[in-house]
DOROKE-202771 format. One record per residue (C-alpha): residue number from 1; x, y, z. Coordinates in nm, 3 decimals. Example, Ala and Ser with C-alpha at 12.3 -4.5 7.8 and 13.67 -1.06 7.14 Angstrom:
BEGIN
1_1.230_-0.450_0.780 .
2_1.367_-0.106_0.714 .
//
This chain:
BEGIN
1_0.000_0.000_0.000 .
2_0.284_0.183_0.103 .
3_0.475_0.178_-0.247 .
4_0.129_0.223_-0.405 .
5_0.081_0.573_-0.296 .
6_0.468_0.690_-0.344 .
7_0.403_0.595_-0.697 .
8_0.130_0.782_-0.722 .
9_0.322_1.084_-0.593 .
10_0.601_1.036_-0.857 .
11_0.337_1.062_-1.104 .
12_0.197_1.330_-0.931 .
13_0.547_1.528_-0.985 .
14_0.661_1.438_-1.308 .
15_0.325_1.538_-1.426 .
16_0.391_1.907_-1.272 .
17_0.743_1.938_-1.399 .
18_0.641_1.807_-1.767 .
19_0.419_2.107_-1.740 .
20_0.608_2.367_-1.610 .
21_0.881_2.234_-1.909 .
22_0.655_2.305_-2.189 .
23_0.494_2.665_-2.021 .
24_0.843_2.802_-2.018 .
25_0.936_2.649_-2.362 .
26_0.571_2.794_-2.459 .
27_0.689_3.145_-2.299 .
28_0.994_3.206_-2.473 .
29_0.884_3.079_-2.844 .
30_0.633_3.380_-2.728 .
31_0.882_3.602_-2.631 .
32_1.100_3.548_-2.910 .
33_0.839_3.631_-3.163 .
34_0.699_3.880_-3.004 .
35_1.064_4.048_-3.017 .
36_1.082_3.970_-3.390 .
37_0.726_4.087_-3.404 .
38_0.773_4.375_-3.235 .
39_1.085_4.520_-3.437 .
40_0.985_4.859_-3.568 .
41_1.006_4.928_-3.954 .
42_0.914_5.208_-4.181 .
43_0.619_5.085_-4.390 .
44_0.544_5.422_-4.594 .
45_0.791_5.739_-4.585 .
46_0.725_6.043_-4.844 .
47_0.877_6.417_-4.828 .
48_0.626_6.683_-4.752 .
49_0.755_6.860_-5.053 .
50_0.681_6.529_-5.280 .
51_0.294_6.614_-5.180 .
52_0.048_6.722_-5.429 .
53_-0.272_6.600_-5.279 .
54_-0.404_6.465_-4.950 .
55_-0.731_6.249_-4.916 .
56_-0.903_6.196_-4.587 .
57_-1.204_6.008_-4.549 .
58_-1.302_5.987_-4.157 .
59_-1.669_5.856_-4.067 .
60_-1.902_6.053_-4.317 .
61_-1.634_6.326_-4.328 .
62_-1.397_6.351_-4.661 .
63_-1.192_6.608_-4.687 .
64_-0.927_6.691_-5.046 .
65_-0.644_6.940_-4.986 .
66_-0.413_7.022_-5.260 .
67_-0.052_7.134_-5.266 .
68_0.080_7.407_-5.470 .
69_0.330_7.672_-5.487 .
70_0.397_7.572_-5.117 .
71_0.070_7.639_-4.995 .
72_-0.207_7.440_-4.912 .
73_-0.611_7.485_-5.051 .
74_-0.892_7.310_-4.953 .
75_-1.030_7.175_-5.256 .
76_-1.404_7.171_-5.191 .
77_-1.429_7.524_-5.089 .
78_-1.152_7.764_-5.218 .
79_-1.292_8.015_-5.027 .
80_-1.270_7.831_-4.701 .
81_-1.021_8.012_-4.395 .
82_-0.770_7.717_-4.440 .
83_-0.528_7.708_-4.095 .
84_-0.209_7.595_-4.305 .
85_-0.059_7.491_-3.968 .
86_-0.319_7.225_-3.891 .
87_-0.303_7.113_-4.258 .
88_0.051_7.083_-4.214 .
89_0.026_6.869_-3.879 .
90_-0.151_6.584_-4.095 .
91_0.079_6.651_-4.373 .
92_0.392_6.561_-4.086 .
93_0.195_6.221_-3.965 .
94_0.159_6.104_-4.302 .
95_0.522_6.150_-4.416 .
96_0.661_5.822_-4.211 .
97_0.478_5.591_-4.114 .
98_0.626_5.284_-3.904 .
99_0.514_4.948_-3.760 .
100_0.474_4.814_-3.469 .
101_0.453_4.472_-3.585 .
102_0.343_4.300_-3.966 .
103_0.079_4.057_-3.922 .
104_0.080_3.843_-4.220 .
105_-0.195_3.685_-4.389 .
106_-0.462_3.750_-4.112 .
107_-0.781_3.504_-4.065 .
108_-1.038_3.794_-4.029 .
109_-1.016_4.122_-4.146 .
110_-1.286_4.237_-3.920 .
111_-1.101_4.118_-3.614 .
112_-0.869_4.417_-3.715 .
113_-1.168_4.663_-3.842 .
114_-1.025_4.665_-4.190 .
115_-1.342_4.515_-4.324 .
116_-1.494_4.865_-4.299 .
117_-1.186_5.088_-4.211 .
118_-1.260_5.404_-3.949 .
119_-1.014_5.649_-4.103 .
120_-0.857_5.600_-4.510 .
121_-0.589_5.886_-4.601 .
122_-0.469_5.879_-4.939 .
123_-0.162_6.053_-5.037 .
124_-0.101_6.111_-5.408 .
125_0.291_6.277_-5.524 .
126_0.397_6.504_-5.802 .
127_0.417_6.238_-6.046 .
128_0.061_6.109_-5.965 .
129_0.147_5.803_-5.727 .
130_-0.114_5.750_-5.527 .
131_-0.093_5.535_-5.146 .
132_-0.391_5.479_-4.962 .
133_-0.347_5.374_-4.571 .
134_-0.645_5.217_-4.430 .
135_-0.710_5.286_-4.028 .
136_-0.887_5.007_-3.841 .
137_-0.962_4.920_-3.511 .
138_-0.739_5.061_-3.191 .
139_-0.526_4.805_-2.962 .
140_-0.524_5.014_-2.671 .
141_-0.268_4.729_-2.489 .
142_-0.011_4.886_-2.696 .
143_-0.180_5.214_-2.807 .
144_-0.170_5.161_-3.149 .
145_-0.419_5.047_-3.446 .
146_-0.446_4.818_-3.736 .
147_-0.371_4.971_-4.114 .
148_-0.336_4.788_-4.407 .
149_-0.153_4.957_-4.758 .
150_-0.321_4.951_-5.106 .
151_-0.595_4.748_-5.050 .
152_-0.325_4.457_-4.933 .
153_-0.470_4.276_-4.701 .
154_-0.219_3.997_-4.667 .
155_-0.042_4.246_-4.445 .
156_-0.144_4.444_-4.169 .
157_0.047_4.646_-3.984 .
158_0.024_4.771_-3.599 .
159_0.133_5.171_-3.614 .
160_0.097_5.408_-3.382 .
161_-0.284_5.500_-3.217 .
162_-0.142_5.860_-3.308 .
163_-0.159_5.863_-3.669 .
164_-0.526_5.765_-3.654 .
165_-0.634_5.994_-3.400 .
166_-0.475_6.326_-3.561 .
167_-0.664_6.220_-3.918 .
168_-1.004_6.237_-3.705 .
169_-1.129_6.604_-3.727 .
170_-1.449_6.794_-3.849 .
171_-1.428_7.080_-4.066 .
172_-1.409_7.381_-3.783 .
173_-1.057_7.199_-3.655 .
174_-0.874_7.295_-3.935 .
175_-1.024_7.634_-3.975 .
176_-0.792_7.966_-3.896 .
177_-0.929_8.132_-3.627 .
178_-0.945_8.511_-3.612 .
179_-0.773_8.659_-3.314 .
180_-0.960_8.841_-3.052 .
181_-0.740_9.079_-2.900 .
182_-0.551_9.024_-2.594 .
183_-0.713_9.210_-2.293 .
184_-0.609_9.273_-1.971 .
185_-0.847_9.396_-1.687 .
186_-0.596_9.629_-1.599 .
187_-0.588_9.851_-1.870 .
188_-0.995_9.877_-1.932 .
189_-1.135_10.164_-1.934 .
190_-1.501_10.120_-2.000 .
191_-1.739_9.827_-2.081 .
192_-2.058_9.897_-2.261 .
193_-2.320_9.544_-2.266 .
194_-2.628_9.710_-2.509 .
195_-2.884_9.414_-2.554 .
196_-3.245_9.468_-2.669 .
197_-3.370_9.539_-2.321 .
198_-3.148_9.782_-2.235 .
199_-2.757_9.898_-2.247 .
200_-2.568_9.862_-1.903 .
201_-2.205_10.016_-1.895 .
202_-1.928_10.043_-1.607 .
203_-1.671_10.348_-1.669 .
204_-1.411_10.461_-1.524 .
205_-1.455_10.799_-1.324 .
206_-1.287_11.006_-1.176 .
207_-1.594_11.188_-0.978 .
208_-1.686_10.833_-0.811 .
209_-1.560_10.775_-0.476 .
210_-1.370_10.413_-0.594 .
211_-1.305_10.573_-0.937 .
212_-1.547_10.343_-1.126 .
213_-1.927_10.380_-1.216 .
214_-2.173_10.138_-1.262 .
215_-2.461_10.266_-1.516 .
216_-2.772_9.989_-1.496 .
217_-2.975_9.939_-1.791 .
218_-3.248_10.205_-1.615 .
219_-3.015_10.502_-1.625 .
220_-2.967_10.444_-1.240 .
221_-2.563_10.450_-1.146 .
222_-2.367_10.339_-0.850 .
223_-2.001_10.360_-0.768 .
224_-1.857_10.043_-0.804 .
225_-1.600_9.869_-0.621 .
226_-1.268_9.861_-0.747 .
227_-1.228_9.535_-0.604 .
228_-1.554_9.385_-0.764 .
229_-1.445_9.546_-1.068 .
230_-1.098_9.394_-1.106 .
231_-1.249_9.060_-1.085 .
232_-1.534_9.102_-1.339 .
233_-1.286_9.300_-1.637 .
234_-1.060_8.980_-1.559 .
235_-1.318_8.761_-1.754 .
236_-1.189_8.900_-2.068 .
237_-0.837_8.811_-2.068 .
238_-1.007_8.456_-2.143 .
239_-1.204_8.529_-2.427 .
240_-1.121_8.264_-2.690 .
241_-1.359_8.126_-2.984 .
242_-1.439_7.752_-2.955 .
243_-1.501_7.660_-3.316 .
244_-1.500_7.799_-3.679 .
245_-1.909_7.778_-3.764 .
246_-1.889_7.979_-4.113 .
247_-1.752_8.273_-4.339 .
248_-2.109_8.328_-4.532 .
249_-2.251_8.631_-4.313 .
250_-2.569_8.595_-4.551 .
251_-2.779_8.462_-4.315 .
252_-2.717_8.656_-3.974 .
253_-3.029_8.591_-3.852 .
254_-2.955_8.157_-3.893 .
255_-2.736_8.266_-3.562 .
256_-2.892_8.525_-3.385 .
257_-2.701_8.757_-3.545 .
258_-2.913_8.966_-3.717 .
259_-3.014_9.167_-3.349 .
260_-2.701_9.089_-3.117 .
261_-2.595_9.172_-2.734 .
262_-2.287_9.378_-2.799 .
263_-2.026_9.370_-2.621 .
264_-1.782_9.696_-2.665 .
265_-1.494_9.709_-2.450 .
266_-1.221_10.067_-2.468 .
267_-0.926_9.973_-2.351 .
268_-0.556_10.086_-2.374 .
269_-0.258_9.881_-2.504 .
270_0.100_10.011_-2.499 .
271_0.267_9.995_-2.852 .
272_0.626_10.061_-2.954 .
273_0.666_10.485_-3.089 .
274_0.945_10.652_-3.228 .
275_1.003_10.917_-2.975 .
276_1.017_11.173_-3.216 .
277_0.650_11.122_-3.323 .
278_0.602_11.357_-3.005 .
279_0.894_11.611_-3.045 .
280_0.812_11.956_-3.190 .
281_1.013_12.070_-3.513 .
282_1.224_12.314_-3.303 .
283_1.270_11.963_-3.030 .
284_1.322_11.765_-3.340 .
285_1.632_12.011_-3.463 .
286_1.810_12.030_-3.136 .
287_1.798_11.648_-3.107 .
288_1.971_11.678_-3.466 .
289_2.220_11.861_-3.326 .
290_2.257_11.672_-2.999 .
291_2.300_11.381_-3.220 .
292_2.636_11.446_-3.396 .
293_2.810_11.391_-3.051 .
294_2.565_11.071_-2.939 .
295_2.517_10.758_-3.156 .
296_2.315_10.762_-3.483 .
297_2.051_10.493_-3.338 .
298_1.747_10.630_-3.233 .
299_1.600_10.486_-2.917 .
300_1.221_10.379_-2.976 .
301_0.958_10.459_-2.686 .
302_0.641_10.326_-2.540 .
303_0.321_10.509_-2.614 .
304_-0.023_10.385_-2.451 .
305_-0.298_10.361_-2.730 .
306_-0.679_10.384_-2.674 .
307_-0.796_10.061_-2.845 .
308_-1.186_9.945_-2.865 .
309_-1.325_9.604_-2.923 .
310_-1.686_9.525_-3.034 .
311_-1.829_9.192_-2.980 .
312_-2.134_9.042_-3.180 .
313_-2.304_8.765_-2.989 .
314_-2.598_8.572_-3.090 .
315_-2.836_8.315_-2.979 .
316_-2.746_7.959_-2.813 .
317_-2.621_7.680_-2.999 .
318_-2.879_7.336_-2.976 .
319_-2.732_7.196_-2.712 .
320_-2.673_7.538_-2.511 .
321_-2.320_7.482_-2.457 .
322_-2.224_7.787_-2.654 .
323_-2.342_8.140_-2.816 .
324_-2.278_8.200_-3.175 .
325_-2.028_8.553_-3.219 .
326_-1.792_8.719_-3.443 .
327_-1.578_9.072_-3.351 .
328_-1.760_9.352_-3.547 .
329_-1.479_9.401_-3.785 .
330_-1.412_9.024_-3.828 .
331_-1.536_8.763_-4.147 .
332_-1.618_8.430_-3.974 .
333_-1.907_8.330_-3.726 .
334_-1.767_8.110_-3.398 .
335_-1.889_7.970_-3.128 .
336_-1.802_8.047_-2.747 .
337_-1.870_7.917_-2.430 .
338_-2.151_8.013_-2.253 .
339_-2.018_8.091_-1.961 .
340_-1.745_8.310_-2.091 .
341_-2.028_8.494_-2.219 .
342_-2.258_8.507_-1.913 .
343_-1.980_8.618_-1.700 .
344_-1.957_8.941_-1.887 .
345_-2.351_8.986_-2.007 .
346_-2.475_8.898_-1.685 .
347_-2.405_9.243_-1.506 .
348_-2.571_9.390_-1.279 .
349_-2.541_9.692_-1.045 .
350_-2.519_9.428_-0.742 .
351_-2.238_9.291_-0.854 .
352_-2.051_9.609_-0.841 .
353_-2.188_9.695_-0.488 .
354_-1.932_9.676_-0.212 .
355_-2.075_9.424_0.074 .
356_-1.948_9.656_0.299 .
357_-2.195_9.888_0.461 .
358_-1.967_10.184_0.511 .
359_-1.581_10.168_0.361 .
360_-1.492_10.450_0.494 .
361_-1.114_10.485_0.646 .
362_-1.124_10.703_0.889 .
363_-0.775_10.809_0.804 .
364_-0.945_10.925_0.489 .
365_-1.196_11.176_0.607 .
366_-1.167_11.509_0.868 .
367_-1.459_11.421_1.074 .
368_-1.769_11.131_1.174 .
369_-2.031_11.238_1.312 .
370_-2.250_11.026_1.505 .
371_-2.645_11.057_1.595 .
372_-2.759_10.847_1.878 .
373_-3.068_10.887_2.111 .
374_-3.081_11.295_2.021 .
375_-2.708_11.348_2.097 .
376_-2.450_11.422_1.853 .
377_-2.079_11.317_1.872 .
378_-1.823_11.455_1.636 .
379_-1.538_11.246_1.570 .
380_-1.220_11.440_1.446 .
381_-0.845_11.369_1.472 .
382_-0.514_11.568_1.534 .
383_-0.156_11.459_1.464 .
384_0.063_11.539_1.794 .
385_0.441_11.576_1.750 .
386_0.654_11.479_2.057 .
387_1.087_11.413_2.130 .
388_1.182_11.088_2.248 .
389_1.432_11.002_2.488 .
390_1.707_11.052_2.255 .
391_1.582_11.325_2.075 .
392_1.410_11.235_1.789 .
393_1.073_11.353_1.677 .
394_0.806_11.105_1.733 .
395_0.427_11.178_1.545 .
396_0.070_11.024_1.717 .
397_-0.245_11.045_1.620 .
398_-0.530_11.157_1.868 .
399_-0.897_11.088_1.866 .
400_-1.136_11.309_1.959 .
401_-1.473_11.337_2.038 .
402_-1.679_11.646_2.098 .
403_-1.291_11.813_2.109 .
404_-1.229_11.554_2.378 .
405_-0.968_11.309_2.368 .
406_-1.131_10.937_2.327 .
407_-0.840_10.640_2.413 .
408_-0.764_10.494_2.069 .
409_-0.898_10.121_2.153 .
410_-1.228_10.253_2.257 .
411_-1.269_10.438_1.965 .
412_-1.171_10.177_1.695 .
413_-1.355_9.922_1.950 .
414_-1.676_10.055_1.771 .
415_-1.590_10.226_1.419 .
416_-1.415_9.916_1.294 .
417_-1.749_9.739_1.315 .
418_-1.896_10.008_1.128 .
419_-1.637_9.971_0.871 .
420_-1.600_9.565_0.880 .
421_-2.038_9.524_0.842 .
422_-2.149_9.426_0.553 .
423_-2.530_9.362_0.403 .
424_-2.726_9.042_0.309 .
425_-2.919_9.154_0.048 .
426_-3.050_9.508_-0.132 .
427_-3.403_9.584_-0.087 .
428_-3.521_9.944_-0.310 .
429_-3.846_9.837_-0.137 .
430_-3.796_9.827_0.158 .
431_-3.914_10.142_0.381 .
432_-3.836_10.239_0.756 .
433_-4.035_10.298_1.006 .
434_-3.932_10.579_1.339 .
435_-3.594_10.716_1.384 .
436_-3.292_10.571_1.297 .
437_-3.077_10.408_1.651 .
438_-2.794_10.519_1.473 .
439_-2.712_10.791_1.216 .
440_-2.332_10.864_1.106 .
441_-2.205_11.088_0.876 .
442_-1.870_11.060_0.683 .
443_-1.750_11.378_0.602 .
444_-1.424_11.509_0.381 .
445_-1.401_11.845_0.245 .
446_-1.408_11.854_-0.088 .
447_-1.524_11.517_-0.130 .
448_-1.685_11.231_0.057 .
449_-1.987_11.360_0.232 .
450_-2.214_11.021_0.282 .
451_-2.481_10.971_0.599 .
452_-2.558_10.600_0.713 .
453_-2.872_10.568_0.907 .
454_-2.953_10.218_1.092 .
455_-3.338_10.163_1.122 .
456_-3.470_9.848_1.315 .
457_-3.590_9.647_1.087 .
458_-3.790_9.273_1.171 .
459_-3.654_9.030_1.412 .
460_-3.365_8.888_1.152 .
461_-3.262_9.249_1.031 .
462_-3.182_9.630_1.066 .
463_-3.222_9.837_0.723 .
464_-2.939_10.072_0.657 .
465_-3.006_10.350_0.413 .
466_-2.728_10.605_0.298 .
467_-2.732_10.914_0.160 .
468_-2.640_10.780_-0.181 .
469_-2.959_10.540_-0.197 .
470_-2.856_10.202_-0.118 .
471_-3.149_9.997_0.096 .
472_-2.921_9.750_0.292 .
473_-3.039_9.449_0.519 .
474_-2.794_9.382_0.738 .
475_-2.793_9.133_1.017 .
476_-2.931_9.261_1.325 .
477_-2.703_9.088_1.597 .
478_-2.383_9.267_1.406 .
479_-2.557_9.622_1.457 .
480_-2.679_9.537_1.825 .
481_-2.288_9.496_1.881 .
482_-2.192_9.818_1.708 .
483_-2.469_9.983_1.918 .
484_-2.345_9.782_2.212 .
485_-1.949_9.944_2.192 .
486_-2.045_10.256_2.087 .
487_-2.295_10.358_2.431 .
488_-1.998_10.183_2.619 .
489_-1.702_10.409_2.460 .
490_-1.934_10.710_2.495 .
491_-2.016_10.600_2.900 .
492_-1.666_10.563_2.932 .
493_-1.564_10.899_2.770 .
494_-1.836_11.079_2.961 .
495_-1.694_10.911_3.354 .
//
């Protein structure tokens, strides 16, 4: 029994090592022909110069470009805004083409989609060879794809996924794209948005208190926060068209067109002058003289130039992922995102509204007064000059109110709220009711002169109106503090 079973397990064992024999034998016939396989050779090379015409058929798409006089044409439309740099990048992936591996005499064409290739180039020479490469399925193992040459299909080769991919393209890939200029929000000037309901603009202006204006589409204005403005005029340094739609401007109404939004932005660029462009005659002749002991090169110098842009944009494309446009001046319609868009059209005097209640740097203005249960407290300031220890001459500032001194921390304790509080929302509707528990004006000569009265509101709120119009909802535990520090400083100034 006993030498029964040890037989067995010889069996047992020469069975496994039998198997393991032929798996590696098995493995490296594989590897070895996969290394022969694999060996990469040039299966179709041709100099771009040697082109006369290229032939791409991809999916219903077939597109003929023809070579002459080193430059390239689209033959079906002569007319057509050609990019010669994207004609040129299939031009360079069809000049060499190598393999990967050569499959020869394959069982099933369809196993490599050559029964019904995906993408067919054919490139013809000067002398009127033609070669067609046929583009079949992808082996995304070893990112390439299946071709076959001439109609052979005792061959097929394995090339690079590359070569199939850059011959897939619609007609708007290969289009030249007009520029739209390149703008900075830093140097625009004004925006104007004029739509069929109504023309909004923001302008810069020097009367507003933050420089900028806000005009809504009512005629109402508003300054508007420098801040809020620097990040809405940075929306155009992306402006970009998505795709080429068409050069017939026939039909503007097929796109919207034919009664746009339009967008017109001023802006300034700086552009290389020759200085002398702003010399006088007599400036010009003494620079003549100058120059006979200086070099004969003339420096050139920077001159800032008011530019404008105008922006045509049109209704939505089907799936609403983009607005037809062109630039006023331009020959092609595009299309462009729709947010791009929205982000600029989309304006309203809210946005440019500072969330603060009251910006207003104390540091800024010569006095603040404040209103509060029938008294009146005048807040001014005074620079005091004093010596140090060793002499040197020291500056404070000094708070006052009512001409008396106030300590510093008390002061700011309350008019940094005031200055920190912003609003929820803007309500034109809403109306107060009573006196205001708080009334402060911000006063500068010559300039700022704004009052900001806090009314008590509903259980959630206080209203703040200013002098300037704004209906602000603010919440009502931040003005119970500010009300809170400002009895407390004025108890504390009065002991």
């Amino acid at each position: 029994m006993k030498n029964k079973k040890g037989l067995i397990v010889g069996i047992i064992i020469l069975v496994l090592l039998l198997g393991a024999y032929f798996l590696l034998r098995y493995l490296n016939l594989d590897e070895e022909d996969t290394e022969e396989g694999d060996a990469s050779e040039t299966v179709f090379e041709i100099d771009a110069d040697d082109i006369s015409n290229i032939q791409i058929v991809s999916g219903e798409n077939t597109f003929d470009f023809s070579h002459g006089d080193d430059t390239w044409s689209y033959v079906e439309d002569d007319k057509f805004p050609l990019s010669e740099s994207a004609v040129l990048d299939k031009v360079s992936a069809l000049t060499s083409v190598s393999s990967m591996r050569t499959i020869e005499d394959p069982d099933n064409l369809a196993d490599f989609g050559l029964e019904n290739p995906e993408v067919t180039a054919t490139v013809t020479d000067t002398d009127g060879n033609e070669t067609e490469l046929a583009l079949g399925a992808t082996n995304d193992a070893v990112s390439g794809c299946y071709m076959s040459m001439n109609g052979d299909t005792s061959k097929i080769y394995l090339v690079d996924t590359t070569l199939k991919t850059n011959l897939e393209f619609d007609l708007s890939d290969i289009a030249e794209k007009e520029d739209i200029p390149s703008i900075t929000g830093s140097t625009i000037t004004s925006i104007t948005i004029q739509k069929p309901e109504g023309t909004a603009r923001l302008f810069q202006d020097s009367g507003s208190e933050t420089g900028w204006t806000f005009e809504d589409t009512d005629g109402s204005t508003v300054p508007a926060d420098s801040s809020l403005v620097s990040t809405y005029t940075g929306n155009f340094s992306a402006l970009a068209w998505t795709n080429y739609v068409t050069y017939d401007l026939s039909d503007m109404g097929a796109y919207g067109l034919e009664d746009p939004t339009v967008i017109t932005v001023d802006y300034q660029q700086e552009e290389e002058g020759d200085s002398s462009d702003t010399e006088s005659s007599d400036d010009s002749a003494e620079e003549t003289a100058d120059d006979s002991t200086e070099n004969d090169t003339e420096e050139d110098s920077t001159v800032t130039v008011d530019k404008q842009m105008v922006m045509l944009v049109g209704g939505q494309t089907e799936d609403g992922n983009y607005y037809y446009g062109k630039l006023q001046d331009n020959s092609c319609i595009y299309t462009i995102g729709v947010s791009t868009i929205q982000n600029i059209t989309d304006m309203k005097k809210e946005d440019f509204l500072s969330k603060k209640v009251a910006d207003y740097s104390f540091a800024d203005l010569d006095t603040v007064t404040f209103t509060r249960n029938g008294e009146t407290y005048a807040a001014s300031k005074e620079t005091v000059e004093s010596e140090d220890e060793d002499g040197e001459t020291t500056e404070e500032t000094k708070y006052l109110i009512n001409d008396k001194e106030i300590e510093t921390t008390d002061f700011n304790s309350f008019y940094n709220l005031i200055t920190a509080m912003t609003w929820q929302s803007q309500d034109e509707n809403a109306q107060p009711s009573g006196e205001p528990d708080l009334s402060v004006n911000f006063y500068k000569e010559g300039g700022i002169n704004v009052t900001v009265d806090y009314y008590s509101y509903d259980t959630n709120f206080y209203l703040v109106i200013d002098s300037k119009g704004n209906h602000s909802l603010v919440n009502k535990m931040d003005v119970r503090e500010l009300l809170d520090k400002f009895d407390s400083a004025m108890e504390e100034l009065k002991e």
